[in-house]
C-alpha positions as CSV (number, residue, x, y, z in Angstrom):
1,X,-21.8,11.6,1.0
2,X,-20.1,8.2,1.2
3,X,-19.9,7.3,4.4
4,X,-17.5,4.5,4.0
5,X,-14.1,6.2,5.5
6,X,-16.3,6.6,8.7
7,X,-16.8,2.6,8.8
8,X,-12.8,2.6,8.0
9,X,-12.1,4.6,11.2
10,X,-13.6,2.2,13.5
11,X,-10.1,0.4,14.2
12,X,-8.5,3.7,14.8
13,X,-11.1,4.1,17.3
14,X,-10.4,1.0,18.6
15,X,-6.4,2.4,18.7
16,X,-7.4,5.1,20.2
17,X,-8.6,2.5,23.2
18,X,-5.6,1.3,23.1
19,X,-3.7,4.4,23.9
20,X,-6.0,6.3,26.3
21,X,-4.1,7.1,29.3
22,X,-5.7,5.1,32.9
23,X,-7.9,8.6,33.6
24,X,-9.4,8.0,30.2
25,X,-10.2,4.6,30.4
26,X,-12.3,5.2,33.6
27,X,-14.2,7.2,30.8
28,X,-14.7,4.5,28.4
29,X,-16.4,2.2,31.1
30,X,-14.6,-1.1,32.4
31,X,-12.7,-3.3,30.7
32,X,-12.4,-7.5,29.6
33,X,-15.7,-8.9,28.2
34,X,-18.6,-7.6,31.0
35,X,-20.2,-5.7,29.1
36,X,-19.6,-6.6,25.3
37,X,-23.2,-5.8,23.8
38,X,-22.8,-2.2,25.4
39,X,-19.4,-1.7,23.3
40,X,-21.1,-2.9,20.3
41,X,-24.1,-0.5,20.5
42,X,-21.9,2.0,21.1
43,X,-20.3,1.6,17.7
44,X,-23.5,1.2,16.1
45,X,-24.8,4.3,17.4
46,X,-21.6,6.3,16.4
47,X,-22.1,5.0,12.6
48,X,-25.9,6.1,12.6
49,X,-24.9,9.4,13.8
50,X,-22.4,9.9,11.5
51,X,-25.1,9.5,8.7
52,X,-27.7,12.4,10.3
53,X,-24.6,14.8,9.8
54,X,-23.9,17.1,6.8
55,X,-20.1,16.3,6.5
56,X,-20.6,18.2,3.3
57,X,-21.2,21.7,4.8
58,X,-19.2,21.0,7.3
59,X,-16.2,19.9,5.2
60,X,-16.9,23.1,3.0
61,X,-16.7,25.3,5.7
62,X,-13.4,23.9,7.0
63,X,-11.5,23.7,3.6
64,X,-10.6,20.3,3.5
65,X,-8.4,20.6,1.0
66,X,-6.1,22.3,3.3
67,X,-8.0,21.6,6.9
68,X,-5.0,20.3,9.6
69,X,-5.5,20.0,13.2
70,X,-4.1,22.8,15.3
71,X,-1.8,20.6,17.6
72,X,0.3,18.1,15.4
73,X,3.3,17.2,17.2
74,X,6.0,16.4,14.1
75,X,8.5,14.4,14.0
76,X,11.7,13.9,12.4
77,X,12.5,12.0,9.8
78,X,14.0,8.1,10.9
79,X,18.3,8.3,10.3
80,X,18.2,4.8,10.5
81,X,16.6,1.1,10.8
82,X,15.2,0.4,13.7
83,X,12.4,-1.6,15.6
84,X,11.4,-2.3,19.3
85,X,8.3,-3.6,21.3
86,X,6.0,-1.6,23.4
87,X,3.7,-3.3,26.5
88,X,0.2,-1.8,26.8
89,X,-0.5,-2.6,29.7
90,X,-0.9,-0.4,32.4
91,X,-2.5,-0.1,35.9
92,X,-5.6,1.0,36.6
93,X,-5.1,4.4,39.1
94,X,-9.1,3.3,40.5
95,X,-11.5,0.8,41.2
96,X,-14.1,-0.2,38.5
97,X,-17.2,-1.0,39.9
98,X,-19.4,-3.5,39.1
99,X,-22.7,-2.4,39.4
100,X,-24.1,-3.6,42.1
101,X,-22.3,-2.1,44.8
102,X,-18.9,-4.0,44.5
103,X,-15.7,-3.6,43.0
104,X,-15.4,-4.9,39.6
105,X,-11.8,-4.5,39.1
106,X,-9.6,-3.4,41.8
107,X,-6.9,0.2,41.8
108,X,-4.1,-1.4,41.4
109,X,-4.4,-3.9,38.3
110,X,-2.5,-4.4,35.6
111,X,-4.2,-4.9,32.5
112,X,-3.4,-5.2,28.8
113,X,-6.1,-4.2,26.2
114,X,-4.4,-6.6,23.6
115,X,-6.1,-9.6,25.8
116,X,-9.0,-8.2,25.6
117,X,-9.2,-6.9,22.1
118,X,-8.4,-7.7,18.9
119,X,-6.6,-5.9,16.9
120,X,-4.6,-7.3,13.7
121,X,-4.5,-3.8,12.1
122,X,-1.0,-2.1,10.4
123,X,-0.9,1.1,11.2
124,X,1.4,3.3,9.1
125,X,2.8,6.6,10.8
126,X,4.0,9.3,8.5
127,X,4.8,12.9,7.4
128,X,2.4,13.5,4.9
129,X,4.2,17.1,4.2
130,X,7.3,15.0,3.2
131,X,7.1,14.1,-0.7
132,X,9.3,10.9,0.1
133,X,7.6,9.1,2.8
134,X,4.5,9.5,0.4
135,X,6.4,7.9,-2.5
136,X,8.0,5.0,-0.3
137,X,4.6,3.9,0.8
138,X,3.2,4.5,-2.8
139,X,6.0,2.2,-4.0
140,X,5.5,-0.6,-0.9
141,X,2.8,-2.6,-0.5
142,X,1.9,-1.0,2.6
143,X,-0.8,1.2,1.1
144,X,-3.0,-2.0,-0.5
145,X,-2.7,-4.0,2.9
146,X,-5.8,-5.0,4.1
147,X,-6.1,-3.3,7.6
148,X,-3.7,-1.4,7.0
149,X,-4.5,2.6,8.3
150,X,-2.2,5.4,7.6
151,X,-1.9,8.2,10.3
152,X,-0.1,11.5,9.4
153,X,1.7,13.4,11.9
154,X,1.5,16.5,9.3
155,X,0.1,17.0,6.3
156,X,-3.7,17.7,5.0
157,X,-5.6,15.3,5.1
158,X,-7.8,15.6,2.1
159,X,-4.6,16.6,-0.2
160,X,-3.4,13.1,0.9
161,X,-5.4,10.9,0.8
162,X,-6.1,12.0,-3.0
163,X,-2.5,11.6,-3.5
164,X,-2.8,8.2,-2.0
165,X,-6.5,7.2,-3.2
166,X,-7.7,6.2,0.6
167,X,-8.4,7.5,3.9
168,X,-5.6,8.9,5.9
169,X,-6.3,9.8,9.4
170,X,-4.0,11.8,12.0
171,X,-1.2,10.3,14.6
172,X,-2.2,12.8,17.9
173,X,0.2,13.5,20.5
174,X,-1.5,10.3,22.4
175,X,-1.1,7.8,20.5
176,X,2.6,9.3,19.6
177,X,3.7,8.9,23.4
178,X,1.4,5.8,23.6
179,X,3.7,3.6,20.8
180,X,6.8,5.9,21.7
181,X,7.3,7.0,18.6
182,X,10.4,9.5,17.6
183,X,10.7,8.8,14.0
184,X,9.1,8.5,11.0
185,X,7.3,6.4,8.4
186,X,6.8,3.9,11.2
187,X,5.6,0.5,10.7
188,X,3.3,-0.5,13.8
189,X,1.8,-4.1,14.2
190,X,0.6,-6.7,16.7
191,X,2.9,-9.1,18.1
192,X,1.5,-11.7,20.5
193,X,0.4,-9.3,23.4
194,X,2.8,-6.3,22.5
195,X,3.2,-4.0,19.5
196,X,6.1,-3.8,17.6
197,X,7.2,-0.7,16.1
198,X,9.6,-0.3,13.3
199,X,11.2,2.6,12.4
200,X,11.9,3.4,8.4
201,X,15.0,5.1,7.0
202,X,14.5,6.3,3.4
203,X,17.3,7.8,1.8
204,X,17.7,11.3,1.1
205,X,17.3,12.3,-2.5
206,X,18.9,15.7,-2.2
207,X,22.1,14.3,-0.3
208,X,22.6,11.5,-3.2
209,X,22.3,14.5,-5.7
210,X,25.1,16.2,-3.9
């Protein structure tokens, strides 16, 4: 099995270090640049894992055609133009230690994962259930971005991304409150050390008929 929407998926998992809440993060381990060669393994051991697994029999057993996770959270559909800017940073709620007996990183400090990691992806948030937000990205040149990763808040996964010829992942309830999303298609990108969100409206077809 191709393995290549696996090596795609490594900035999402990177966004999804971006949205973890400060009890997660003491999960992932400590933050800046301490332990770099650690972060990078851990990748690296992810991709070679992937590989040892039969995504085929798994896939098969799932349906993928129609396979959608239990807990989507959906949204409506954006009424209007709009965009706004969202700080990452939040504050740790416990020390971080530093191995040797010290603290590392303090309760108490505010820290913004943007400094600390790069991330130049456009991450496009949509219904995939809706007919029109798939042809509005289809028509915009959104979907042959480089970087650019598409994340359905509904929708089947596999019947999308044949509709749209690439890997589509899914927008979870995290990552929804993370960005503050309330609307979509939305248009999420990097600026400077915030993200800027940018809410879509595309036109009903059925009112113009009407």
């Amino acid at each position: 099995m191709n393995i290549a929407p696996l090596k795609m998926a490594i900035p999402v998992l990177v966004l999804c270090f971006l949205a973890v809440s400060p009890a997660q993060a003491k999960v992932i381990g400590t933050v800046g640049q301490v332990y770099p060669i650690v972060e990078r393994d851990a990748l690296t051991e992810i991709e070679e894992r992937a590989k040892d697994v039969n995504w085929r029999s798994i896939l098969d057993k799932e349906k993928p055609e129609d396979f959608r996770p239990s807990n989507l959270v959906p949204l409506p559909r954006a009424t209007h133009d709009r965009s706004f800017l969202v700080d990452m940073t939040y504050t740790l709620e416990f020390d971080v230690p530093d191995g040797r007996g010290g603290i590392l990183y303090p309760r108490g400090y505010r820290f913004n994962p943007l400094d600390y990691v790069p991330f130049n992806q456009t991450l496009v948030v949509l219904d995939g259930d809706d007919p029109e937000q798939l042809d509005w990205l289809k028509r915009s040149s959104l979907l042959s971005e480089p970087g650019s990763q598409i994340l359905l808040t509904q929708g089947a996964f596999s019947r999308v991304g044949e509709q749209l010829g690439r890997a589509v992942f899914y927008a979870g309830r995290r990552i929804l409150e993370r960005f503050k999303l309330a609307a979509v298609p939305s248009v999420i990108s990097r600026k400077g050390r915030l993200m800027e969100v940018k809410e879509i409206e595309i036109p009903d077809s059925r009112s113009s008929v009407q």
